[in-house]
C-alpha positions as CSV (number, residue, x, y, z in Angstrom):
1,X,0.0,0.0,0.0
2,X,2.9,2.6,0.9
3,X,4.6,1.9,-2.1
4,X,1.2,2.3,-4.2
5,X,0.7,6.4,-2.8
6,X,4.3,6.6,-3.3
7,X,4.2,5.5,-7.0
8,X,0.7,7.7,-7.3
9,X,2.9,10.7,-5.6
10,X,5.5,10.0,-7.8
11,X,3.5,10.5,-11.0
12,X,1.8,13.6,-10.0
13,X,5.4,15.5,-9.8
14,X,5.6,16.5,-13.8
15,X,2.0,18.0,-13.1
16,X,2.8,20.0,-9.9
17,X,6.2,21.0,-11.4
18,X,4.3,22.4,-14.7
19,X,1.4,23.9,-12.8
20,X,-0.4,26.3,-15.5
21,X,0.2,30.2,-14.7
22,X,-2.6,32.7,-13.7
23,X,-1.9,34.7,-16.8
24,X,-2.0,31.5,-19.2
25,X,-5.1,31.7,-21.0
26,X,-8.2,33.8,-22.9
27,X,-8.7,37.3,-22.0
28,X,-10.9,40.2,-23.3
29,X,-8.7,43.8,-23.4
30,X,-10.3,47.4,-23.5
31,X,-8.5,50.5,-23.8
32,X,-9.9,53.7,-23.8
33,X,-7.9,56.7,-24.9
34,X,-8.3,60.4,-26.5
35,X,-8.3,58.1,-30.2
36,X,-11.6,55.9,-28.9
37,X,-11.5,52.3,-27.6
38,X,-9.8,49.5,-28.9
39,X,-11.4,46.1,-27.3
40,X,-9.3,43.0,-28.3
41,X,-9.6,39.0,-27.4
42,X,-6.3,38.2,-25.9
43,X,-4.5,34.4,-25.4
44,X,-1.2,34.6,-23.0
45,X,1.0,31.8,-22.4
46,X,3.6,31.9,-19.9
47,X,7.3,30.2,-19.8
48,X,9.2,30.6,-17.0
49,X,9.2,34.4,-16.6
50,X,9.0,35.2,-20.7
51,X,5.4,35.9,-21.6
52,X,3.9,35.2,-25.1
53,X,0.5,35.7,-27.0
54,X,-1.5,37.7,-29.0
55,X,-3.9,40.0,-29.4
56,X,-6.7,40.2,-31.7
57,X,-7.9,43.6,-32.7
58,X,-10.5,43.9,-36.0
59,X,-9.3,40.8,-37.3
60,X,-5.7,42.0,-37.4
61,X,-3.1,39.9,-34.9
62,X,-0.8,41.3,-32.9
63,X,1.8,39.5,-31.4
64,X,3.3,39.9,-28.0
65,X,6.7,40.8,-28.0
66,X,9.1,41.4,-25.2
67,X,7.4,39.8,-22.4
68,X,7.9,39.5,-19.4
69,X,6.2,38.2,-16.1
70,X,7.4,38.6,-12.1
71,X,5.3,38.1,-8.9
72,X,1.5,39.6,-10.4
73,X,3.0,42.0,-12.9
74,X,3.0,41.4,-16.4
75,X,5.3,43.9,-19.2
76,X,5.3,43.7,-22.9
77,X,5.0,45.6,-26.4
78,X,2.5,46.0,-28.8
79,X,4.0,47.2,-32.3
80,X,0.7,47.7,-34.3
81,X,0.7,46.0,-37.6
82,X,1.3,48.8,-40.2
83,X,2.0,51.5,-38.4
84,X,4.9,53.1,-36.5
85,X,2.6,53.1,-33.4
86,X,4.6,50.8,-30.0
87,X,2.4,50.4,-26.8
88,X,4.6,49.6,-24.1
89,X,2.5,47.8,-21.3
90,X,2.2,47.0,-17.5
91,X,-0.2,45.4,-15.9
92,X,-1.2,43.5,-12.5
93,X,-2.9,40.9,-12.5
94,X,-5.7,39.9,-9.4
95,X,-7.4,36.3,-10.2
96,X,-9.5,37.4,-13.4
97,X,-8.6,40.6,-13.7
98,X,-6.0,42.6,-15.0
99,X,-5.5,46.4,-15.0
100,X,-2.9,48.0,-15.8
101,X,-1.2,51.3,-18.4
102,X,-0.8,51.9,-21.7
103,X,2.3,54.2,-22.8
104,X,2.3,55.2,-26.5
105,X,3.6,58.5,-28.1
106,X,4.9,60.6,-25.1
107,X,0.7,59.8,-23.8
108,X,-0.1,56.8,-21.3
109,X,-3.6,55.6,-20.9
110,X,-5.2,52.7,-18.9
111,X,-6.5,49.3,-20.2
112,X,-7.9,46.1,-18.3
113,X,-8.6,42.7,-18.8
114,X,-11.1,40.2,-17.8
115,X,-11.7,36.5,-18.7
116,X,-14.3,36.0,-20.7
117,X,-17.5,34.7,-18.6
């Protein structure tokens, strides 16, 4: 019997060890600035610290580049696809929520994030 939980212990180790992050997943993103809104459906997928996804805003996908996650704060930049436009972004995430700030062109705005119900 001890050897049984020990084997069942065992095999629940590679699970544990790659326990999914609270930033891995589906997200819906509004901004509102000066310009309007811009309301996107987000996926983020974690690595370590290096955070990866994309944003999709009017059918256009926007990768997430230079990201980074530590503790409940996530960093990363938005290049929008053809334009010279670069969001740098911070955020903090708390369970299904994130809120964070947008800085774009000497302006910063904030944004937040939900997952979708």
């Amino acid at each position: 019997m001890r050897y049984l939980f020990l084997a069942a212990l065992l095999a629940a180790c590679p699970a544990i060890a790659h326990a999914q992050s609270p930033v891995d997943g589906r997200w819906t993103f509004t901004l509102t600035s000066p310009m309007g809104t811009v309301s996107a459906n987000v996926e983020m997928k974690t690595e370590g610290e290096t955070l990866t996804g994309t944003f999709e805003v009017n059918g256009a996908s926007w990768p997430i580049e230079k990201g980074s996650v530590s503790g409940d704060t996530i960093t990363f930049v938005l290049n929008r696809p053809g334009a010279t436009m670069t969001y740098e972004m911070l955020g903090k995430v708390a369970g299904d929520a994130v809120t964070g700030s947008a800085a774009a062109m000497g302006t910063t705005v904030d944004w937040s994030m939900a997952r979708p119900k």
